[in-house]
N, C-alpha and C positions, 0 to 999 in steps of 0.2 A: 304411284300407279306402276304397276310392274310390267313390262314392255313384254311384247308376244316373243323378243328372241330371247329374254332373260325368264319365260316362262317355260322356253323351250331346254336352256341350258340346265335349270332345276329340275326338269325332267329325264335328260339323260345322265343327268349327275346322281342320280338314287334310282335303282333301281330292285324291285322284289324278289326277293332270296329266298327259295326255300330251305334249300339247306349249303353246307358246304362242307367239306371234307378232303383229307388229305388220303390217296390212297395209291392202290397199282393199277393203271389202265387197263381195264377188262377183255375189251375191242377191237378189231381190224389194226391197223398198219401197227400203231403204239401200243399193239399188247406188250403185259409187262413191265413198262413204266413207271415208276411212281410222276404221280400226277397230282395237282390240284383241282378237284371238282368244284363247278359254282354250278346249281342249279335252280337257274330262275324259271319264277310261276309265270303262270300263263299257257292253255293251248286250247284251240277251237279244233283242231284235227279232228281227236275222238277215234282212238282207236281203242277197239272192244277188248285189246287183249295186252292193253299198256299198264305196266310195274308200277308205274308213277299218279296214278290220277288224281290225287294229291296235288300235285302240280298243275293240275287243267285250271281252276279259279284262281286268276290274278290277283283279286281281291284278299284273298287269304292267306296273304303271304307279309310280312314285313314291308320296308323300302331299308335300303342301306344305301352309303353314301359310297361313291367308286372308290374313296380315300379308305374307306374301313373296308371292304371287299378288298382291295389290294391288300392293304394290312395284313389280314385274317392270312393270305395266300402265302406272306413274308414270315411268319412263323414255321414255316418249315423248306426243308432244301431246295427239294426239286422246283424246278422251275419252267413244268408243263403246266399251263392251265388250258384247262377243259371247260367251255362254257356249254351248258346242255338244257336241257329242260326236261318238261314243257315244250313251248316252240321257241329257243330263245329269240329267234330273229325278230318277234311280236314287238322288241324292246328295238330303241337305237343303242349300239353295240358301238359307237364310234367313241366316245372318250372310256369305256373299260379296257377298250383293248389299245389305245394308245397307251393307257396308264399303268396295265398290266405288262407291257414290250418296254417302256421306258425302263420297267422296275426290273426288266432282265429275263421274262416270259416269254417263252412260246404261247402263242396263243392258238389253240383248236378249237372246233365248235361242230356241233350234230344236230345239223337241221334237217328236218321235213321241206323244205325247199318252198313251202307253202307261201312266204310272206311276198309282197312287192317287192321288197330291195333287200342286199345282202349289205348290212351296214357292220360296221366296224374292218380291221387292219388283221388279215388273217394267216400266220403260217400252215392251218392247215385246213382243209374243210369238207366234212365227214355230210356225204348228204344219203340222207335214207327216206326215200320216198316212201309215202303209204298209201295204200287205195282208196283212204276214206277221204282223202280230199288233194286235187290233183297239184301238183308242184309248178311253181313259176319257171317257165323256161329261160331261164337270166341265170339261174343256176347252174344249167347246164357244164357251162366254161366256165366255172370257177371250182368246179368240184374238184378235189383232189383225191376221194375214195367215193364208191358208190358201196352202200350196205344197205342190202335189202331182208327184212325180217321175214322168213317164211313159213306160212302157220297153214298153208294146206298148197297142194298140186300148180294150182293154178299161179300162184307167187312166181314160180319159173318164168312162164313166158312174161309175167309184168316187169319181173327183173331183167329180162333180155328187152323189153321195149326202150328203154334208156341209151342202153348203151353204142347206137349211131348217134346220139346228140352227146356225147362226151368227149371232150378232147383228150386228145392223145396222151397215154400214160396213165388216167385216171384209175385206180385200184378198183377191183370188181371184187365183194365180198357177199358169199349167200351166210344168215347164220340162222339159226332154226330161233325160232320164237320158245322161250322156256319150258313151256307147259306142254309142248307138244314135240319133245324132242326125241323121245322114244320113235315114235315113227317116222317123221321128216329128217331127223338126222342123217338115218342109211341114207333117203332119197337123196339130201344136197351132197352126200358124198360122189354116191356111184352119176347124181348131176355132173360134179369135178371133173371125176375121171374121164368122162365124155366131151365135156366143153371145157378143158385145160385153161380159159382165161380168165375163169374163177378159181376165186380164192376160199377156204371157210373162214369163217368167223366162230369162235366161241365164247360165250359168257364166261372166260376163265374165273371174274371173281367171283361167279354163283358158286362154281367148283371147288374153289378154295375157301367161300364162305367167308370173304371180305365186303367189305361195302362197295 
């Protein structure tokens, strides 16, 4: 009979991978980087204008064991991992990122802030709210960058609603949503130059046409 904590433990111990790859950090603070990506399935958000939705059905994705996900990451130098999604927080995050930091990792991660708890051990933590479904205020203080995707006018003032519930330091970053960067881009700029405590963002590896 398999005990409810040894039911628990085989559960965070494999977790659904969509893909993984090795490449240069596209985004906010760690543009640049070469990084390791792990992109786990899973997301109820639903946003109309997400690159990945692919990613939304958990179910569709493999399981991998934390032992072979570190592996996969040990095959090459750098030693940024990026846990992303999806929403990864849907998962418990707490033995990938002890296993990932023991093995010598930075650990980051890019949540919607959506879930109950922020589980797992984090050096850094990239929260990007969306409108389609509101973020758990537990994130607040623990954010380390705020990046908000802006796909029309109104993104501005949601972006500026955060930032009195952030502690101090936390990175402010507007970046234009892909599709609609022709127009919003001037907007987040000449935004900048008006409110100084933004930062851009850009999808550098769409530019370069990396992964």
């Amino acid at each position: 009979m398999v005990s409810e904590q040894q039911q628990q433990t085989r559960q965070t111990n494999t977790l659904p991978v969509m893909e993984a790859f090795y490449t240069l950090q596209g985004e906010g603070v760690h543009t640049g980087r070469a990084a390791y990506f792990i992109r786990l399935g899973g997301c109820d958000v639903g946003c109309h204008w997400c690159d990945v939705k692919e990613s939304w059905d958990v179910n569709a994705h493999p399981h991998h064991t934390v032992d072979n996900i570190v592996a996969g990451a040990l095959d090459y130098p750098g030693r940024l991992a990026v846990i992303t999604g999806g929403e990864p927080l849907m998962h418990d995050l707490t033995n990938l990122t002890a296993a990932l930091q023991t093995a010598g990792f930075q650990t980051n991660i890019e949540t919607s802030g959506v879930c109950e708890a922020v589980t797992g051990s984090w050096d850094w933590i990239c929260f990007s709210p969306k409108k389609f479904k509101k973020p758990n205020p537990a994130i607040f203080e623990q954010a380390d960058e705020l990046k908000v995707i802006v796909y029309n006018q109104s993104d501005f003032a949601f972006a500026e609603s955060f930032v009195p519930f952030l502690r101090p330091g936390c990175t402010l970053f507007l970046q234009t949503e892909w599709s609609r960067s022709n127009e919003m881009l001037p907007r987040i700029v000449q935004y900048i130059k008006e409110h100084p405590q933004w930062q851009l963002s850009l999808q550098t590896h769409k530019y370069l046409d990396i992964p």
